[in-house]
N, C-alpha and C positions, 0 to 999 in steps of 0.2 A: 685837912680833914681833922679839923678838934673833935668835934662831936661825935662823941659814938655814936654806930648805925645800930637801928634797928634790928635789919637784914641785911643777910650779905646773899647777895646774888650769884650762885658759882656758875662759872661758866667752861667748862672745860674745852682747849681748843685743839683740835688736829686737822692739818691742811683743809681747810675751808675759807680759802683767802678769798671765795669767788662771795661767800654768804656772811661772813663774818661782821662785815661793819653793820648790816638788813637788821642783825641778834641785836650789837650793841646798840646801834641808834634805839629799837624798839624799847630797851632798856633803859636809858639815858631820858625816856621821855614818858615816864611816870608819874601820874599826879601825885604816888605818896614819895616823899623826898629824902628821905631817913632813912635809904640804906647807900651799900659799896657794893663793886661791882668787883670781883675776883676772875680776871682772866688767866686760865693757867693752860700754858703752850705747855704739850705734851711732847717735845720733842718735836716738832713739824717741820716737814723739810721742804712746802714752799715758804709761801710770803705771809705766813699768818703770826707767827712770831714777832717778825717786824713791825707789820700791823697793829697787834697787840699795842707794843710802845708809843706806836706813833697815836694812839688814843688814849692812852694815857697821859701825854704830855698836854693833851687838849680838856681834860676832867679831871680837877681832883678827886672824886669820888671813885676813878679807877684805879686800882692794884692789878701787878702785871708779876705772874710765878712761872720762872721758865725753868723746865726739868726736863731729863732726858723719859724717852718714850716708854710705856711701863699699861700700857689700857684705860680706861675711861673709868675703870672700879680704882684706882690707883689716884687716879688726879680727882676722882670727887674726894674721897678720902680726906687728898691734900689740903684742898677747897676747906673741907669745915672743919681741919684741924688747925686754918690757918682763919676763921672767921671771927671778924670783932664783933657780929653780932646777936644776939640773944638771940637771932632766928636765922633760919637759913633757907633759901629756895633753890635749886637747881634747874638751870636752865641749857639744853643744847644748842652749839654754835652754828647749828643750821636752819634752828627754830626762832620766831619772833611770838610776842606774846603783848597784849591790849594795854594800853596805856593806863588802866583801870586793875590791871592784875594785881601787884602789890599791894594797893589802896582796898581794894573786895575783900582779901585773903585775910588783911592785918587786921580790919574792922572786926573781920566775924571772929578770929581769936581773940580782941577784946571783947566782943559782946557775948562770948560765951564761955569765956576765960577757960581755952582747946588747947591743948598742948601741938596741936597740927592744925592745916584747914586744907581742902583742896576745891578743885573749880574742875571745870570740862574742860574738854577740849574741841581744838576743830579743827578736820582733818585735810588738808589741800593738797592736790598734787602739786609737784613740780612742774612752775611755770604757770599756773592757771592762777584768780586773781580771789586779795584774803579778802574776806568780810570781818572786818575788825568787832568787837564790841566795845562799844563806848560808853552807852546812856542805854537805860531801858530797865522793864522788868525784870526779876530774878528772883527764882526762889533762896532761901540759905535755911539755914538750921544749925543741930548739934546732935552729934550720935554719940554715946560711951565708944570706948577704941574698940568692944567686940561684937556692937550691933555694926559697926563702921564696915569691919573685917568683913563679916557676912555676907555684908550689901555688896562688899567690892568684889568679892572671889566669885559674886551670881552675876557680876556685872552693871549692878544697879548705880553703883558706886565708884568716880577713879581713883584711882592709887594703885595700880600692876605697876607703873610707871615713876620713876622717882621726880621727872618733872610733873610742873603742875599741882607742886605740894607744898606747903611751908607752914618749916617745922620746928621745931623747939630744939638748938644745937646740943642741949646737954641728952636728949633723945638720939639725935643721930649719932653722935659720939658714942653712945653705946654700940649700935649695932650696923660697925663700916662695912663698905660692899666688898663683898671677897674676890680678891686680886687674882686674875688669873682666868674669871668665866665670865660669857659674854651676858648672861641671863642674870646680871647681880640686879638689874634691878628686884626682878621676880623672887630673889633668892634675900629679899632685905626689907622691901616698906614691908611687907605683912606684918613682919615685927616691929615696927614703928607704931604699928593700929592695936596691936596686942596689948602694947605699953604704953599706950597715950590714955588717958584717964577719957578725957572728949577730945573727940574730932569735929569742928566744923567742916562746913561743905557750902558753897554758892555753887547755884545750877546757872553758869551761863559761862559760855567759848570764850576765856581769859587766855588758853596757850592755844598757839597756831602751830600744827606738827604739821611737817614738811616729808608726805610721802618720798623720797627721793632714788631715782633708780641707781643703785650700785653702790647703795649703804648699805651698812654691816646687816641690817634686819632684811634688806631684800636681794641676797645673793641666793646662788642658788643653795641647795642641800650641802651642809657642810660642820662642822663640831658644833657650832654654835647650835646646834639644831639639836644636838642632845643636849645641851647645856636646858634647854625649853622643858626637854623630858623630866632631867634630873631636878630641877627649880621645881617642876608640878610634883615632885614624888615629894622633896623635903616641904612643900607646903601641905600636902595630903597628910604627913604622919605627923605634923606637929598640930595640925588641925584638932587630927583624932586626939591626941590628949586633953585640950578642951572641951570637948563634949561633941554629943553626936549631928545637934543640927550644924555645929563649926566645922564636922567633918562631911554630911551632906554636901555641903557650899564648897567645900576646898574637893569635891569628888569634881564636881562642875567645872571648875579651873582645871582640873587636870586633863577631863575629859576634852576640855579646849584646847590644851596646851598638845594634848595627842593627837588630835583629831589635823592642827594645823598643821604639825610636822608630816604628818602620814600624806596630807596631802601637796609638800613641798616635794616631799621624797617622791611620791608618783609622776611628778611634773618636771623631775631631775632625770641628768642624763648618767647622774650616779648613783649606783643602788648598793646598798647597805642592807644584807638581809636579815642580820642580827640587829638593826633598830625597828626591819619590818616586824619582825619576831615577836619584840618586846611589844610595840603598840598594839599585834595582833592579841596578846597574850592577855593583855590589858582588859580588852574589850570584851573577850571571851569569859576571862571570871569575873571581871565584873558586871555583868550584862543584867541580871536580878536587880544591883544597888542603882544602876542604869534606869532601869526601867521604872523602879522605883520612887525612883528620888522626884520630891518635889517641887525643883525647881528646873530640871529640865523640860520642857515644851515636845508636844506631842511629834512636832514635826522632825526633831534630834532622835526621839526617840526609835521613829521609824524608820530614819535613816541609819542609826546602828544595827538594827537587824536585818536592813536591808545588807549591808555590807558583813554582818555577819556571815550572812544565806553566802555570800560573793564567798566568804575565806572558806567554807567546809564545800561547799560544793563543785565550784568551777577556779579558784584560785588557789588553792592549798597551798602552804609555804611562804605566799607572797603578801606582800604590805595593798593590803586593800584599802585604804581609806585615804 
């Protein structure tokens, strides 16, 4: 590998020897050819370490980082403090993504000289069958990094997600995911959109996100579920310092980020009445900026005061939503 990469592809890996090679083949078969492939075993204690090597020894273009176990905010970290190239994407070892991703995402950074770009996604369960994108229409563009933020905190926009983005490494360098919470993604691009001058964006399913049952995102109620809380509060107060339609749009994302947890916890067999507490709390003062706000849709709307009527009247105490 003489030639410096473009981008380095990180790929952090923890026991996923069953999906593992699904990632790197979909990787390994990219029209644009210009980047490395960073696989870094986080301590894994099946066969995916192994793995790892033994696909390395078959591509030069793959780097193989093995460390002891430390979270997923710990090994991206490592990923792009270990990347040779000017840009970087993040990819999960359980997700595959279009042979077209790299090639879409680099283009519109050249043609709109973005310090980022991102693409959509599309979302498949486990076991049911991908529709790749190969060839076809799409829209692209370029936003400033705080029209980007906007669009993305209303949902118009990806980026909650640190895949499905590629980025300028001397930007992520600045702002690493914090070791230790499950929610680092939430808790980190905002700030990427903040400080990116432009953002590109291509509108078409370049990452395939692999709903899968009894991954960290789909257990039942448990820390990580305040980690969701605490991500929506610190994007809500660094919102408001930028102004108030950036604080608008980050009300929306929290209001999502509440509304999802409130209704994890209702469907758990564990209850936690001091997170019911906080979400009800939530809803109650801020039900006016609620109601107000213009980017939430009538149907949200009246399902908060539908749930309101539920907490004063016939639920008192308890996590309604």
């Amino acid at each position: 590998m003489c030639e410096k990469p473009i981008v380095s592809v990180i790929v952090p890996v923890y026991n996923v020897e069953v999906c593992l090679e699904s990632c790197v083949n979909s990787i390994l078969s990219q029209t644009f050819q210009k980047f490395e492939l960073i696989l870094i075993d986080d301590g894994s204690s099946d066969g995916s370490g192994v793995i790892c090597d033994c696909l390395k020894k078959n591509d030069k273009r793959i780097r193989v980082i093995h460390k002891e176990n430390a979270g997923l905010a710990h090994t991206r970290n490592i990923g792009t403090q270990n990347a040779r190239g000017e840009y970087i994407t993040f990819v999960d070892s359980d997700d595959v993504i279009s042979n077209k991703y790299l090639e879409l995402l680099w283009m519109t950074i050249q043609k709109y000289d973005a310090d980022m770009s991102t693409c959509e996604f599309f979302f498949c369960e486990e076991g049911s069958t991908v529709k790749f994108f190969i060839d076809g229409e799409y829209d692209e563009g370029v936003l400033t990094g705080y029209e980007a933020l906007r669009r993305m905190l209303i949902g118009e926009l990806h980026g909650g997600s640190a895949c499905g983005l590629f980025i300028r490494k001397s930007l992520a360098l600045k702002y690493p995911f914090p070791v230790g919470k499950y929610h680092e993604d939430d808790m980190t691009t905002y700030k990427f959109f903040t400080n990116a001058k432009r953002v590109a964006y291509v509108r078409a399913p370049l990452y395939i996100y692999y709903q899968r049952f009894g991954s960290i995102m789909h257990r039942d109620f448990c820390i990580i579920d305040i980690d969701e809380l605490d991500a929506a509060d610190m994007i809500f107060e660094d919102c408001k310092k930028i102004g108030k339609e950036y604080e608008e749009a980050a009300l929306v994302k929290k209001m999502n980020n509440y509304l999802q947890v409130s209704m994890k916890l209702n469907n758990s067999k564990k209850k936690d009445f001091r997170v019911c507490k906080r979400i009800n709390s939530f809803f109650r003062l801020n039900l006016l900026s609620l109601l107000l706000n213009k980017y939430i849709g009538k149907k949200n709307k009246l399902k908060i005061m539908m749930h309101l009527v539920d907490i004063f009247v016939f639920r008192k105490g308890r996590c309604s939503f």
